[in-house]
C-alpha positions as CSV (number, residue, x, y, z in Angstrom):
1,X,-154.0,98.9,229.6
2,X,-152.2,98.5,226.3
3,X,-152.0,95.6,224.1
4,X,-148.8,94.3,225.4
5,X,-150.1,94.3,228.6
6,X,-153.3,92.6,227.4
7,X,-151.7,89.9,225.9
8,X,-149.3,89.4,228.8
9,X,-151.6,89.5,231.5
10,X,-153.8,86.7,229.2
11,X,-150.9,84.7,228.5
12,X,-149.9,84.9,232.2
13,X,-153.5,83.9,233.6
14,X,-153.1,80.4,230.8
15,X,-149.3,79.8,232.3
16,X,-150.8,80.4,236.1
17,X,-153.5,77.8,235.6
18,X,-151.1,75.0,234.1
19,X,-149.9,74.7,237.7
20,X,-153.0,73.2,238.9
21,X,-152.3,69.8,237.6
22,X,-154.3,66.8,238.4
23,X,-154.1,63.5,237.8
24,X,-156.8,60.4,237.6
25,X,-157.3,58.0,240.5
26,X,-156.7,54.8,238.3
27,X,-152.9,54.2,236.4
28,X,-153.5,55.9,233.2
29,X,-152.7,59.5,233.1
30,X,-155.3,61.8,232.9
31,X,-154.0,64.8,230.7
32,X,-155.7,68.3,232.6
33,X,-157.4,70.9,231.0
34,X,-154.2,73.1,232.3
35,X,-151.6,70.9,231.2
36,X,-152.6,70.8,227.6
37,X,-152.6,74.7,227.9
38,X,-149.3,75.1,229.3
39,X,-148.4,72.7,226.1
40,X,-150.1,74.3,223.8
41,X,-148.5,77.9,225.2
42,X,-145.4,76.5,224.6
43,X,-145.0,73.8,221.3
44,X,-147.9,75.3,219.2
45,X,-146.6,76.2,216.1
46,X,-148.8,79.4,215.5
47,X,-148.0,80.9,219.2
48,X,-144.5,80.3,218.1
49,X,-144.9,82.6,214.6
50,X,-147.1,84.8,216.5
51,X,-144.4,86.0,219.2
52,X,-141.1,85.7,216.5
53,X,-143.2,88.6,214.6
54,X,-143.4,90.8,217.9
55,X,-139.8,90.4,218.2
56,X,-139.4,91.5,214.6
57,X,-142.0,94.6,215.3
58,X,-139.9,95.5,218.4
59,X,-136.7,95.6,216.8
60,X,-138.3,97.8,213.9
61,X,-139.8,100.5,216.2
62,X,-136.7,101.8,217.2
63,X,-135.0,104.9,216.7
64,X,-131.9,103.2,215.4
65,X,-134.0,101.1,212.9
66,X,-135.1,104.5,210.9
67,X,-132.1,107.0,210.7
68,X,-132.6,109.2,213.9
69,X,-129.1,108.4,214.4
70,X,-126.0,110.0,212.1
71,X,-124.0,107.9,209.9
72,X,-120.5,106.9,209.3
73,X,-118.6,105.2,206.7
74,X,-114.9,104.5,206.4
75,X,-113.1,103.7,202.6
76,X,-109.7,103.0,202.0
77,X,-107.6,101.6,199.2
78,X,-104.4,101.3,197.7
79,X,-102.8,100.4,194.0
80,X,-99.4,99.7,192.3
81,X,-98.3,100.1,188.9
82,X,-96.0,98.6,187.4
83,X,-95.5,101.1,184.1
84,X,-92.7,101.4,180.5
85,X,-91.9,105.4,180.1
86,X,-89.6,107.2,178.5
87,X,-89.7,111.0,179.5
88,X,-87.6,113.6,177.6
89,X,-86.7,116.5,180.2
90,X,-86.1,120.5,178.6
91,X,-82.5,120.2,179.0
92,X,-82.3,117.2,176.7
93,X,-81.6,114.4,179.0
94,X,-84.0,111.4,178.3
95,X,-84.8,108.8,180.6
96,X,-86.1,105.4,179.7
97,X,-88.0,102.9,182.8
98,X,-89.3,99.8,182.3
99,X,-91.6,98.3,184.7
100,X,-91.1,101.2,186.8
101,X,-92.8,101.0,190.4
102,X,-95.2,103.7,191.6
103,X,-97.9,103.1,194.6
104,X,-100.9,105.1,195.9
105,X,-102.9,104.8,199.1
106,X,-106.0,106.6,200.5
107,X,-108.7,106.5,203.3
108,X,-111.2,108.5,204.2
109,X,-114.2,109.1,207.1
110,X,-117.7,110.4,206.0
111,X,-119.9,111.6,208.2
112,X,-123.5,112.8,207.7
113,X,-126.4,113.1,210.0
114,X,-130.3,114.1,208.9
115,X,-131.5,117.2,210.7
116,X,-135.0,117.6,209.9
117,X,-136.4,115.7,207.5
118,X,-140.2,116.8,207.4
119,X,-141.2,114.7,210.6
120,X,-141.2,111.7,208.5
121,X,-138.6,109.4,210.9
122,X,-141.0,111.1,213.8
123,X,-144.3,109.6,212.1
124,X,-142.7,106.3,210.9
125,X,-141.5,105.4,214.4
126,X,-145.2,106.3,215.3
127,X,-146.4,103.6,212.4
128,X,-143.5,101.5,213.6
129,X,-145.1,101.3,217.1
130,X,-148.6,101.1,216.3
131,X,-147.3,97.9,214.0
132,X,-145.9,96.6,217.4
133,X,-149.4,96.8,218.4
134,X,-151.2,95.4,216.2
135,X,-148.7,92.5,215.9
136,X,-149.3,92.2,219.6
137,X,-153.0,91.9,219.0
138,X,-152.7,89.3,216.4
139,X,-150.8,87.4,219.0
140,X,-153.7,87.4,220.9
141,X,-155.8,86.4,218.6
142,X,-153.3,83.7,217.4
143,X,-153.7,82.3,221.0
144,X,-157.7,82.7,221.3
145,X,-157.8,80.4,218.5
146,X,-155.9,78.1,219.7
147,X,-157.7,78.1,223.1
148,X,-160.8,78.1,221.2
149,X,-159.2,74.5,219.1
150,X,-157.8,73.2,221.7
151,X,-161.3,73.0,223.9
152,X,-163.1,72.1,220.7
153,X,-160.4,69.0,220.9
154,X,-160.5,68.2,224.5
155,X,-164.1,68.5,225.3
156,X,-164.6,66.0,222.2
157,X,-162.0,63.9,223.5
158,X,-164.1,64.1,227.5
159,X,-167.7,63.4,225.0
160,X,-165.9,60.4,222.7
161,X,-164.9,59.2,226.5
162,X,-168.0,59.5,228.4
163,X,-170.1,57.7,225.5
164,X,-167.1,55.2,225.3
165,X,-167.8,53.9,228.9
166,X,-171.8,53.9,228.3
167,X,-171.0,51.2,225.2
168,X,-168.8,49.2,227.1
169,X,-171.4,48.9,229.8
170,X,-174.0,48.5,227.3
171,X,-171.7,45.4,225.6
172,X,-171.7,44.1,229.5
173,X,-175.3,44.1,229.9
174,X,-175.7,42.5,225.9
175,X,-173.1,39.6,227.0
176,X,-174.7,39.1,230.1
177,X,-178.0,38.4,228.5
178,X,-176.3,36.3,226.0
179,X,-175.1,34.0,228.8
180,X,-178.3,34.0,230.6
181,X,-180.3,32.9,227.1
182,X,-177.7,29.8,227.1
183,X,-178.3,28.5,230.3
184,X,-181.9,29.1,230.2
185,X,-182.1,26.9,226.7
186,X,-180.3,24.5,228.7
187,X,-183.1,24.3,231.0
188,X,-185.5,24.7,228.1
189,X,-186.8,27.5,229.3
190,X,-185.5,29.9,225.9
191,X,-185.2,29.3,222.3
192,X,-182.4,29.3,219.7
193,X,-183.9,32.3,218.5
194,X,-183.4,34.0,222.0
195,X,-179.9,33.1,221.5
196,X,-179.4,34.3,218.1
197,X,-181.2,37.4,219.1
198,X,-178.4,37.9,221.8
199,X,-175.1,36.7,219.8
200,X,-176.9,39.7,217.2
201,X,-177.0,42.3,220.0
202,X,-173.3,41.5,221.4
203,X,-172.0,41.4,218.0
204,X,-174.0,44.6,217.2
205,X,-173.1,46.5,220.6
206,X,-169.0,44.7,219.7
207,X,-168.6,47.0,216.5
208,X,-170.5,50.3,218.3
209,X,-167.7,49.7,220.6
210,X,-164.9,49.6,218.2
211,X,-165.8,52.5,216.0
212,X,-166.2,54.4,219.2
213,X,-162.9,53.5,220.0
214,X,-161.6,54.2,216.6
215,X,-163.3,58.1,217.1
216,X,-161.3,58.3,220.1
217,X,-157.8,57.5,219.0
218,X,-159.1,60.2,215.9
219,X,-160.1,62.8,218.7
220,X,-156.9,62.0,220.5
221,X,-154.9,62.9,217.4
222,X,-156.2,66.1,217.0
223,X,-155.5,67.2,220.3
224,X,-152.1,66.1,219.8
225,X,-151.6,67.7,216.4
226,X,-153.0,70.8,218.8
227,X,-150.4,71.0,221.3
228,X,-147.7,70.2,219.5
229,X,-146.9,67.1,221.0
230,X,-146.1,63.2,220.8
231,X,-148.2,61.9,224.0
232,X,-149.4,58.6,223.5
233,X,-152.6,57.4,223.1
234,X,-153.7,55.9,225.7
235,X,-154.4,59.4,227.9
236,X,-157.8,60.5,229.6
237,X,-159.1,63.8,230.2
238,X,-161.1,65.2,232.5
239,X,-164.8,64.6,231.9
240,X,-166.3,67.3,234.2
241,X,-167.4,70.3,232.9
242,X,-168.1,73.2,235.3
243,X,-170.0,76.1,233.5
244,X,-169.4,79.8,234.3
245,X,-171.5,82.2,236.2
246,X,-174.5,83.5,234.8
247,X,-173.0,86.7,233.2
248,X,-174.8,89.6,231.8
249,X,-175.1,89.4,228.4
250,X,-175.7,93.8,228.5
251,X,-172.2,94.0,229.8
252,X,-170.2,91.7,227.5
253,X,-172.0,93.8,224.4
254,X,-171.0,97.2,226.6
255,X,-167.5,95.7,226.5
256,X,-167.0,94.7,222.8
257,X,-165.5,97.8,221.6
258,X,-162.4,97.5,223.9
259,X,-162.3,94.2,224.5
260,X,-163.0,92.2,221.1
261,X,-159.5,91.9,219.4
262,X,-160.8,91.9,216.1
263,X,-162.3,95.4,216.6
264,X,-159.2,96.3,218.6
265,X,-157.2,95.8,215.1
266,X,-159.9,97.4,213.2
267,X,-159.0,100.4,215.0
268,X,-155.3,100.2,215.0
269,X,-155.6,99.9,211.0
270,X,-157.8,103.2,211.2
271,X,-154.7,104.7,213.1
272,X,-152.2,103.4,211.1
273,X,-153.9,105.3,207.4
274,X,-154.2,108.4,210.0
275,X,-150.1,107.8,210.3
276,X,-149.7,107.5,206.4
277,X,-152.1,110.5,206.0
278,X,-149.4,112.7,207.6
279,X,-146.4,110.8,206.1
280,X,-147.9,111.7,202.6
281,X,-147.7,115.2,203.9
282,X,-144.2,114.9,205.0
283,X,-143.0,115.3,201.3
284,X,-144.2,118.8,201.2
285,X,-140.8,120.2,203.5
286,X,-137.7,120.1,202.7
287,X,-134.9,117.8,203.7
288,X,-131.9,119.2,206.1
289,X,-128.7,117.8,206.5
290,X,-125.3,117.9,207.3
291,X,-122.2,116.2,206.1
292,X,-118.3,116.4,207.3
293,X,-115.6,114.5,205.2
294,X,-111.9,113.7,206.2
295,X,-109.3,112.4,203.3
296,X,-105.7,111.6,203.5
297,X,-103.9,110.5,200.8
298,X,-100.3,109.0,200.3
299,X,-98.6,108.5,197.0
300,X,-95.2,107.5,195.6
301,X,-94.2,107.7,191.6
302,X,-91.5,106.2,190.0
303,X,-88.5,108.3,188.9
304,X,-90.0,109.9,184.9
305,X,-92.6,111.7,187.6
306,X,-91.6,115.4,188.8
307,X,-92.6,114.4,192.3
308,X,-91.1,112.1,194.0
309,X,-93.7,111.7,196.8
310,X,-96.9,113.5,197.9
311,X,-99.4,113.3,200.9
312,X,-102.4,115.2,201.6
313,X,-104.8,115.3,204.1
314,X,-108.2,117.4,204.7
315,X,-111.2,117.8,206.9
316,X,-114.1,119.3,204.5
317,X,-118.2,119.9,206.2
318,X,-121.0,121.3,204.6
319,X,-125.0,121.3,204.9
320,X,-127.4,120.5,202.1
321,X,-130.7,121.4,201.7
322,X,-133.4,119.1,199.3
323,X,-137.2,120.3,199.0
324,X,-138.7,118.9,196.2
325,X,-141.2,121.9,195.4
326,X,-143.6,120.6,192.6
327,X,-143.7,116.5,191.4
328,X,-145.8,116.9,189.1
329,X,-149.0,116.3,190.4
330,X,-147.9,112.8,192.1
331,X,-148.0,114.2,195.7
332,X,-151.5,115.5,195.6
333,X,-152.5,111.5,194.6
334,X,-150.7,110.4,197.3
335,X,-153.0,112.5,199.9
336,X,-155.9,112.0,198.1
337,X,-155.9,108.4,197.8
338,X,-155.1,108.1,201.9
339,X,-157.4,110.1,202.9
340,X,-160.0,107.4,201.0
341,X,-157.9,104.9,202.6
342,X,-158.5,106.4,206.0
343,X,-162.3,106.7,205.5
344,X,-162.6,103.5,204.3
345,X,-160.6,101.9,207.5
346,X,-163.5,103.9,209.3
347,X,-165.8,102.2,206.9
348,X,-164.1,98.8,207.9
349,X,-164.5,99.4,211.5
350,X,-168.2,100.2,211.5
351,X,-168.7,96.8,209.5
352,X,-166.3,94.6,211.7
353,X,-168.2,96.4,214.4
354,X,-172.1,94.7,213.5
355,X,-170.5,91.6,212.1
356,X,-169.1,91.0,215.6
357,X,-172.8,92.3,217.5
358,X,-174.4,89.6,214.7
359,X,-172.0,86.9,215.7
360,X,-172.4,87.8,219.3
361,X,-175.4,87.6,219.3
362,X,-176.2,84.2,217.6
363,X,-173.3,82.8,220.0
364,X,-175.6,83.6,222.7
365,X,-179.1,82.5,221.0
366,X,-177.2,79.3,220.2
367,X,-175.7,79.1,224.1
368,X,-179.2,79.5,225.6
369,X,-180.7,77.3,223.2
370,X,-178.4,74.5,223.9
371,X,-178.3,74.9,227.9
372,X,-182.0,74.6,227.6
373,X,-181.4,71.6,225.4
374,X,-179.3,69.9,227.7
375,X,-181.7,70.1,231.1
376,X,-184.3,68.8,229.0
377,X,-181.7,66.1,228.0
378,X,-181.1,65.8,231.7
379,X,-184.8,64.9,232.6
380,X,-184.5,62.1,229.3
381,X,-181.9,59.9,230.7
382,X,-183.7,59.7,234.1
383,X,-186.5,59.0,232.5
384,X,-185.3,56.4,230.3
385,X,-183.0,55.3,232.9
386,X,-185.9,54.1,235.1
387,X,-187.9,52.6,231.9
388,X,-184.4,50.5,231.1
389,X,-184.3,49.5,234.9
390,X,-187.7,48.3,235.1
391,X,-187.6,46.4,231.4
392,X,-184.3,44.4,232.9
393,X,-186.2,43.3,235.6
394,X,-189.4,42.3,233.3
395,X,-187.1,40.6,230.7
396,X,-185.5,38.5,233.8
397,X,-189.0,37.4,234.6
398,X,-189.6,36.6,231.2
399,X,-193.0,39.3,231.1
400,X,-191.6,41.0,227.9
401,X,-189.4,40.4,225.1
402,X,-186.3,40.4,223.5
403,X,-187.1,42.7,221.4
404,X,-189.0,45.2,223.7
405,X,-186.0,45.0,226.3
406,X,-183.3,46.0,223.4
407,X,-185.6,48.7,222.4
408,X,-185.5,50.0,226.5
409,X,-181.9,50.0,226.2
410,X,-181.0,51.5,222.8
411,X,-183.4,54.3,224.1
412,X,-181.2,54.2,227.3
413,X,-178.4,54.7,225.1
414,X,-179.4,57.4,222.9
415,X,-180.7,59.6,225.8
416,X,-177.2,59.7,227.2
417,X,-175.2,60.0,224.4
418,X,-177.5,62.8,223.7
419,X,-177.5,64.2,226.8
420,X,-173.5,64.5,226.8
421,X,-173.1,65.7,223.3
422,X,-175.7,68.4,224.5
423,X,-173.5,69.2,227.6
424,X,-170.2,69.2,226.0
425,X,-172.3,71.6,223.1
426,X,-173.6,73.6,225.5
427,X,-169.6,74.5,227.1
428,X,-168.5,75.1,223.7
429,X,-171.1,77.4,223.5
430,X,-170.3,79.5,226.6
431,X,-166.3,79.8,225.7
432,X,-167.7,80.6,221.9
433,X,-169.7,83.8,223.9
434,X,-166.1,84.8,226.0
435,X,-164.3,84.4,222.6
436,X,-166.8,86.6,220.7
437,X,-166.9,89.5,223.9
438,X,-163.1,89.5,224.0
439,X,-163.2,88.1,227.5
440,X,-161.9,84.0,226.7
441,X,-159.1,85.1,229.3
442,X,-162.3,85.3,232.3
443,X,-164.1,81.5,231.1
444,X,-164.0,79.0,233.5
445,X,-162.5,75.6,231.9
């Protein structure tokens, strides 16, 4: 499968999953991970560069594009004078013009057409396409990145969300209590410091709440900046996350050679200085063409002339030959110096090659790591969960304190904000191992 089709098929799967749109239960729109790709496919600024420069690499690897093709030009022109002469004949007469008309017109068709030119139109169409290719590849890679910014965006957005909702239930909880400390000091059952304890809490749990909000509306901008668009801000996402299938890490490294794309252009630069190699080498034969010319010409002089009128017409062809034999050395440079350039795109390639295996393979240390991370994470919140639950009901029977009730809760709280950040990581993670393999296209969102 060539790049085009590559890039096609990978655009195609994005466009495919934008039809499966969902939308939330309540009345605020819930903006799907496949809607913001089908936006992003079609407003974002960098998709849009990327596929104007195929279109410019198609239209320059064509035959028309680099002189397969003859070549013909048309001139014409035309002039009057306007001339003072005084001509003396043999016999003695003299005549004297002034401002004496005389006119002239011409046109003419050239023709000429490039026989054999040392292969070099042959091996620049050759570069011409493999540019096509490699300008399809950076398409690709134009839209990984953007797949890859738009998740980092959305699944921030679905994180800033989840921990949004755990604050507002946490304010809840810390006005509740506030209301119960009033009516117990108005049975004299709490103190003022109870109160004061609580109106510290709500005001404390108030401002969590608002700067949380505030890193919403930010995370909400970004996605927006993203996709290229002008939704408002009052949009959900979806909050699920669904990880892939255990895949084998063995087969994603067997895969890296033909699937990464920034090895993929790695190896169309090596094949592009194997192209310039043999247009260097091009200069060594000669040049063949052949040229045909037709001329008519028209003129009319003025009455001091010997002619009165003249026309003349002709059809001329010929065939050059141009073969520059020695350039002084300059040539031998030139193949020199791309042959280095050729070893070192090999050289480039080899490099690109364990970069890639290193980056692999800490984007699938870290992906383990933070899965394991998260279950532990998991097992946290249940704990804590049950130590919050069991506090409530102690601080409502008055067997423990203010204090030792808001520390059951703020641990509450930081388990699950932990826990999702750990989840949401953990994704990010997974589609950071698809990106790195070449295989984004096969994540599951």
């Amino acid at each position: 499968m060539n790049n085009k089709m590559k890039y096609m098929r990978f655009k195609g799967i994005l466009i495919i999953a934008a039809f499966f749109v969902i939308f939330g239960a309540n009345s605020q729109k819930v903006l799907t991970k496949s809607q913001a790709i089908a936006m992003a496919l079609e407003k974002n600024f960098n998709i849009k560069i990327a596929n104007n420069n195929i279109d410019i690499a198609q239209a320059n690897a064509t035959k028309e594009n680099l002189g397969f093709n003859p070549t013909l030009n048309a001139s014409a022109g035309a002039n009057y004078n306007l001339d003072n002469s005084k001509a003396i004949f043999q016999d003695g007469r003299e005549v004297q013009l002034n401002f004496a008309g005389s006119n002239n017109a011409n046109m003419g068709l050239s023709l000429n057409y490039v026989i054999f030119d040392g292969f070099n139109r042959q091996f620049n169409l050759q570069r011409n396409l493999e540019t096509l290719s490699a300008t399809q590849l950076n398409a690709r890679f134009a839209l990984e990145n953007v797949v890859l910014q738009l998740f980092n965006a959305y699944y921030e957005i679905a994180r800033v969300e989840v921990d949004t909702e755990s604050l507002e239930d946490v304010l809840s909880i810390s006005k509740e209590r506030l209301e119960r400390a009033k009516v117990s000091y108005d049975y004299g059952v709490s103190t003022l410091l109870d109160i004061s304890n609580a109106e510290v809490d709500v005001n404390t749990d108030s401002i969590a709440l608002l700067n949380q909000k505030q890193l919403l509306a930010n995370a909400r901008h970004n996605l927006n900046f993203i996709i290229n668009s002008d939704i408002l801000d009052d949009f959900n996402v979806e909050t699920e996350v669904i990880f892939s299938p255990q895949f084998g890490k063995q087969e994603l490294l067997d895969g890296l050679k033909t699937s990464n794309v920034n090895l993929l252009l790695a190896a169309s630069d090596i094949r592009l200085s194997e192209i310039d190699q043999q247009l260097v080498s091009t200069s060594r034969l000669p040049t063949v063409s052949v040229n045909s010319d037709y001329g008519f010409n028209r003129s009319q002089n003025n009455s001091a002339s010997f002619l009165d009128k003249a026309n003349s017409n002709g059809l001329t062809g010929g065939l050059s030959v141009n073969w520059a034999v020695f350039d002084g050395g300059r040539r031998r440079v030139q193949e020199q110096n791309a042959k280095i350039n050729r070893l070192n795109q090999k050289l480039n390639y080899d490099l690109a090659y364990q970069q890639i295996v290193r980056d692999f393979e800490n984007a699938w240390t870290t992906y383990q790591n933070r899965l394991t991370i998260w279950k532990a994470l998991e097992q946290n919140v249940i704990t804590s969960k049950l130590n919050f639950e069991r506090s409530e009901e102690k601080y409502r029977l008055r067997q423990i304190s203010n204090i030792d009730f808001r520390q059951a809760q703020s641990n509450y709280i930081i388990a699950l904000t932990s826990r999702n950040r750990a989840k949401y990581d953990a994704k990010l993670s997974e589609i950071q191992v698809y990106s790195t393999s070449g295989k984004i296209q096969e994540a599951i969102y």
